[in-house]
DSSP file (Angstrom, degrees, kcal/mol; ACC not computed):
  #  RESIDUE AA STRUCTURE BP1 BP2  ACC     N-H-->O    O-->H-N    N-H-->O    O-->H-N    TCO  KAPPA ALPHA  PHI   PSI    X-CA   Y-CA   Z-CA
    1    1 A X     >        0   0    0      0, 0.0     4,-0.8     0, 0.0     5,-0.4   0.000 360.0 360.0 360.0 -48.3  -52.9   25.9  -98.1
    2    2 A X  H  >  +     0   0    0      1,-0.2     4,-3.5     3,-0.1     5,-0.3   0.912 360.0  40.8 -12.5 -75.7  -49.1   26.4  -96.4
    3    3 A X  H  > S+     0   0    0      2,-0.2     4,-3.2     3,-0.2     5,-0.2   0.935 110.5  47.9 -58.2 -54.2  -47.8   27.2  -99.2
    4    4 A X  H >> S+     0   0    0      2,-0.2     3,-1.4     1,-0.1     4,-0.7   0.893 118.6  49.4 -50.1 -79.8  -50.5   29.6 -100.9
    5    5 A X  H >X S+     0   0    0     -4,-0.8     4,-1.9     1,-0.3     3,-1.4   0.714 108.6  54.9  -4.3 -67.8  -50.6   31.7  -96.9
    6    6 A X  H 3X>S+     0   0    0     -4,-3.5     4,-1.8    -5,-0.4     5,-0.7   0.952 112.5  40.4 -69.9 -41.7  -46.7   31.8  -96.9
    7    7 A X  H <<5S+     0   0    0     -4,-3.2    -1,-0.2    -3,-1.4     5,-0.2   0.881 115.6  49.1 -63.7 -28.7  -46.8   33.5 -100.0
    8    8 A X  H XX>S+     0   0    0     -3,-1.4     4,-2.1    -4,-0.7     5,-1.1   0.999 119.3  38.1 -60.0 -89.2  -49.8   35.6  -99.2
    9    9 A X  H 3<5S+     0   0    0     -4,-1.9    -2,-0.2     1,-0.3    -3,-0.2   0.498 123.7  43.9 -63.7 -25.5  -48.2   36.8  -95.7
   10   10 A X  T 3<5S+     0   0    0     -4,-1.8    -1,-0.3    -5,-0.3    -3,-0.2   0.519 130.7   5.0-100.4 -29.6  -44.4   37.0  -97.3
   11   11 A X  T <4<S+     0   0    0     -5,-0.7     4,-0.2    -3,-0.5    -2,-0.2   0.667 129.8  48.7-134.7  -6.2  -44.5   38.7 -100.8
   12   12 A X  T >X5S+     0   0    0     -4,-2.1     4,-1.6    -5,-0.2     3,-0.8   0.851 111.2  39.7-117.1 -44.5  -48.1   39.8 -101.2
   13   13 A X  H 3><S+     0   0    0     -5,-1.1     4,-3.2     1,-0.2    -4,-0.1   0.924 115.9  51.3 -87.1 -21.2  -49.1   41.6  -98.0
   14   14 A X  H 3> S+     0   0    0     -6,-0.3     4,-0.7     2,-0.2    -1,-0.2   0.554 105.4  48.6 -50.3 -20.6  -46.0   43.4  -97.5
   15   15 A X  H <4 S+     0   0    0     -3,-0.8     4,-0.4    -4,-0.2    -1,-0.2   0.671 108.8  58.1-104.9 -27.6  -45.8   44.7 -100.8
   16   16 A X  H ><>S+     0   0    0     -4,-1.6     3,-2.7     1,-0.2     5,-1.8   0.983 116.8  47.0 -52.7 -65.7  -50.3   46.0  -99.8
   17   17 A X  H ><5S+     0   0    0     -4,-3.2     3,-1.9     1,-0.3    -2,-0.2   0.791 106.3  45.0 -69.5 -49.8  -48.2   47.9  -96.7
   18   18 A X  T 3<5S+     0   0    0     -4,-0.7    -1,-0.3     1,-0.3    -2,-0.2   0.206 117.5  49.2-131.4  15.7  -45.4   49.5  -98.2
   19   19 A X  T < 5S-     0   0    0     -3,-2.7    -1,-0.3    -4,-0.4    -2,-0.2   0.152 112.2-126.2-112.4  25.3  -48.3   50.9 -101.2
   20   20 A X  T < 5 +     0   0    0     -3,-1.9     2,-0.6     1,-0.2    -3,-0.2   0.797  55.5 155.0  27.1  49.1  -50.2   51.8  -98.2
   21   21 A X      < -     0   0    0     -5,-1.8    -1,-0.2    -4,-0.1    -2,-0.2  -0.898  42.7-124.2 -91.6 125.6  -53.3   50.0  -99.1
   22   22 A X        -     0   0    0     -2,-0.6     2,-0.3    -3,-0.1    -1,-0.0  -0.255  34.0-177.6 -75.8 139.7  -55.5   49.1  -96.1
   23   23 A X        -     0   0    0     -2,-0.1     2,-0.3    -6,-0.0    -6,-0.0  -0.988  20.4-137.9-155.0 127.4  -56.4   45.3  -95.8
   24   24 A X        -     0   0    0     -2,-0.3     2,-0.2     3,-0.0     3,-0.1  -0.820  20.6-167.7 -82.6 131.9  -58.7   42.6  -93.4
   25   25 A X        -     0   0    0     -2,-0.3     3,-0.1     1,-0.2     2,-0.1  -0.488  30.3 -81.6 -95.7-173.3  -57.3   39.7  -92.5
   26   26 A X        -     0   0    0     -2,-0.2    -1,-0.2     1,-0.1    16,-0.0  -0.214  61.6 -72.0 -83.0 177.4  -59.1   36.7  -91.0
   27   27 A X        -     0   0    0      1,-0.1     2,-0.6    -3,-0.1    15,-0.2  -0.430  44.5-119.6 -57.1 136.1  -59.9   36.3  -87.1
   28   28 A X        -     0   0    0     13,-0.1    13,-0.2    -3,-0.1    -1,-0.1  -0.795  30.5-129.6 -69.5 105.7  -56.9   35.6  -84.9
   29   29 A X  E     +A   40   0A   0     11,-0.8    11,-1.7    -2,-0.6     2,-0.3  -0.360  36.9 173.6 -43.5 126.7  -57.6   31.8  -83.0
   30   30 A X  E     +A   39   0A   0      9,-0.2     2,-0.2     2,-0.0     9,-0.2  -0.970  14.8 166.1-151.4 158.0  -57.2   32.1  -79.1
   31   31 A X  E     -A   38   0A   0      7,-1.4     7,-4.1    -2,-0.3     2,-0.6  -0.869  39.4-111.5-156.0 136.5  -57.7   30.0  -76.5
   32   32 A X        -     0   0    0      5,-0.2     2,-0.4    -2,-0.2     5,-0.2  -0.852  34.7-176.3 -88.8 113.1  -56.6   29.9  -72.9
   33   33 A X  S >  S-     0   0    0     -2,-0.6     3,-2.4     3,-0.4    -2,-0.0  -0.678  71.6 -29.4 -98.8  98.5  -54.0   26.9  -72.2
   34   34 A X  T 3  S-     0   0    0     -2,-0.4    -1,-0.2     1,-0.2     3,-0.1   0.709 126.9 -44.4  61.4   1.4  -53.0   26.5  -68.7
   35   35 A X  T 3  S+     0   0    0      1,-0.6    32,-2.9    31,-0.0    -1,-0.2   0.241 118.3 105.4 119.7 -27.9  -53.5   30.1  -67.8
   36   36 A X  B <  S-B   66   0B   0     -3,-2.4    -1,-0.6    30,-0.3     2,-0.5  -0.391  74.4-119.6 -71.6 164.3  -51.8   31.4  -71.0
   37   37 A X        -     0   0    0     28,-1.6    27,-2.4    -5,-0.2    -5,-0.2  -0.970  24.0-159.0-105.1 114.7  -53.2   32.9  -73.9
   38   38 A X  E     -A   31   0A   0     -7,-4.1    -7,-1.4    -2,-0.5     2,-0.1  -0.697  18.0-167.7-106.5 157.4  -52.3   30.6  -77.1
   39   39 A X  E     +A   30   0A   0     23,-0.3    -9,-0.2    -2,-0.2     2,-0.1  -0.680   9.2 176.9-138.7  82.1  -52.8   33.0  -80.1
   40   40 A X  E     -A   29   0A   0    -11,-1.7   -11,-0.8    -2,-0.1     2,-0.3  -0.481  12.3-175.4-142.7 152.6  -52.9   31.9  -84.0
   41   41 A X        -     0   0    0    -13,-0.2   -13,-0.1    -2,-0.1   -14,-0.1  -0.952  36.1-120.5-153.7 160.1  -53.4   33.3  -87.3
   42   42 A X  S    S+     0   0    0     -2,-0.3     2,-0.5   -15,-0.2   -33,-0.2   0.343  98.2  67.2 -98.7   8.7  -53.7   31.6  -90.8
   43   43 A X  S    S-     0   0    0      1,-0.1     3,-0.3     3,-0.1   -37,-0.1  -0.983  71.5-154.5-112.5 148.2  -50.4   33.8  -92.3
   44   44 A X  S    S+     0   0    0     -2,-0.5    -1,-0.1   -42,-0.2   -38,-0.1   0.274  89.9  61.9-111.3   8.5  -47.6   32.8  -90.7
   45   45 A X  S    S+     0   0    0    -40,-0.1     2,-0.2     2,-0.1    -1,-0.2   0.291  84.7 113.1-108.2  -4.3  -45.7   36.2  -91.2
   46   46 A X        -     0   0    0     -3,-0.3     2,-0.4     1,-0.0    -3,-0.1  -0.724  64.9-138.7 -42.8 115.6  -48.7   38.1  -89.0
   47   47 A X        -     0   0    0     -2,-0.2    14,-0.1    12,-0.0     2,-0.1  -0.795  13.6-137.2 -79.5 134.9  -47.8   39.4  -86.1
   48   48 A X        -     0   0    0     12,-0.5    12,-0.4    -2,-0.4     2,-0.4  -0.476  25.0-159.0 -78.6 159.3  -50.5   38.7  -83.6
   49   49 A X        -     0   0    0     10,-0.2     2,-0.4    -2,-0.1    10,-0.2  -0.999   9.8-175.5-131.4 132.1  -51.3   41.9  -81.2
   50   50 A X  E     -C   58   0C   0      8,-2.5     8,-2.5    -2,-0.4     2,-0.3  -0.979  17.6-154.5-145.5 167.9  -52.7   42.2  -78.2
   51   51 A X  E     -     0   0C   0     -2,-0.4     2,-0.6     6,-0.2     5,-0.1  -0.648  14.1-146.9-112.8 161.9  -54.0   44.2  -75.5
   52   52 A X  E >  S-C   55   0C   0      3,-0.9     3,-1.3    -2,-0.3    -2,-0.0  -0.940  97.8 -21.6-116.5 106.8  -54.6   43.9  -71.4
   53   53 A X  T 3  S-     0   0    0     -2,-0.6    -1,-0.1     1,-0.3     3,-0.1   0.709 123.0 -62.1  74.3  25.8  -57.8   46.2  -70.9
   54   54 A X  T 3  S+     0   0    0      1,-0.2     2,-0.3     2,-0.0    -1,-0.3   0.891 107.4 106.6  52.3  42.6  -57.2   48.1  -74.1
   55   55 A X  E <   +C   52   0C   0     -3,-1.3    -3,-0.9     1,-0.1    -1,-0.2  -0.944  62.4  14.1-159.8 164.1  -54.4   49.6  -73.6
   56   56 A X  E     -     0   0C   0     -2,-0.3     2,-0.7     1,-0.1    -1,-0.1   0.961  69.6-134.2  44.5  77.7  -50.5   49.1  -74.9
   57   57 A X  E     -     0   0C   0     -6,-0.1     2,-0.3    -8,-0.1    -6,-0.2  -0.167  25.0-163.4 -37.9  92.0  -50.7   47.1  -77.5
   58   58 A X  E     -C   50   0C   0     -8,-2.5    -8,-2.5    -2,-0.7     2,-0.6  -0.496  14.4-141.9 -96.7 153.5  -47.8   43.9  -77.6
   59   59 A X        +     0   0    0     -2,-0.3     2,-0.5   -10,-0.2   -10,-0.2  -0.906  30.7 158.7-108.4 100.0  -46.5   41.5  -80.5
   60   60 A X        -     0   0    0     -2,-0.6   -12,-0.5   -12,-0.4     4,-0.1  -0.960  25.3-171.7-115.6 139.2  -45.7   37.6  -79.3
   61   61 A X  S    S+     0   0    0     -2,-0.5     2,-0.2     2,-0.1     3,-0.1  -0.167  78.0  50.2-114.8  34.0  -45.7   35.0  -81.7
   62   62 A X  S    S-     0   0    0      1,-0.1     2,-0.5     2,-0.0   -23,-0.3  -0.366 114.9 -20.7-130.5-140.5  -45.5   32.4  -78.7
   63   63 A X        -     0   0    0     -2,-0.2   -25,-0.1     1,-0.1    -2,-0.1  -0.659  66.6-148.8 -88.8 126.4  -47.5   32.1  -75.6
   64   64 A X        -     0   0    0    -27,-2.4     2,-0.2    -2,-0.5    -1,-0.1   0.936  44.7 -34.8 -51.8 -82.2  -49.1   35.1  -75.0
   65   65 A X        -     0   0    0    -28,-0.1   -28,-1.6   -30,-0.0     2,-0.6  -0.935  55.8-109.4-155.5 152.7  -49.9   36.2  -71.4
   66   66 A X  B     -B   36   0B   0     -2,-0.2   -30,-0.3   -30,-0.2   -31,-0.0  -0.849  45.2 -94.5-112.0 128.6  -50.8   34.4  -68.4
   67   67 A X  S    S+     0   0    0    -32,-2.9    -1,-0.1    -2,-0.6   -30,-0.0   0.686 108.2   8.0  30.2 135.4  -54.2   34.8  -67.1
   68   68 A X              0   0    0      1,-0.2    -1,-0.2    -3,-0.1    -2,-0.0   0.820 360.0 360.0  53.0  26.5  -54.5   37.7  -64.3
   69   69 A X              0   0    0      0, 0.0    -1,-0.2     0, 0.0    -2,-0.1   0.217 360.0 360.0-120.9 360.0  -50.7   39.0  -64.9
């Protein structure tokens, strides 16, 4: 599955953005860990996004936020 994703998320969806075709991916996995927010996605060239109360949207591809900050 590695492989098929990396190919998916590296040559396939990139080429869907730049014909501007609109696209779903799957649900982001999260869980909070120690007070952080761990964040996961099955393409590994996704940037995850998130928001605090719905508003200003950020890009981490680590440990998220912690809890209450």
């Amino acid at each position: 599955m590695g492989q098929f994703s990396n190919l998916i998320g590296y040559k396939e969806l990139p080429k869907l953005d730049k014909a501007n075709i609109h696209y779903r991916l799957p649900i982001v996995g999260a869980v909070i860990n120690k007070g952080y927010l761990d964040a996961n996605t099955s393409f590994s060239s996704v940037q995850v996004e998130y928001s605090k109360e719905g508003k200003n949207y950020n890009v981490d591809k680590s440990r998220l936020f912690k809890k209450g900050k």
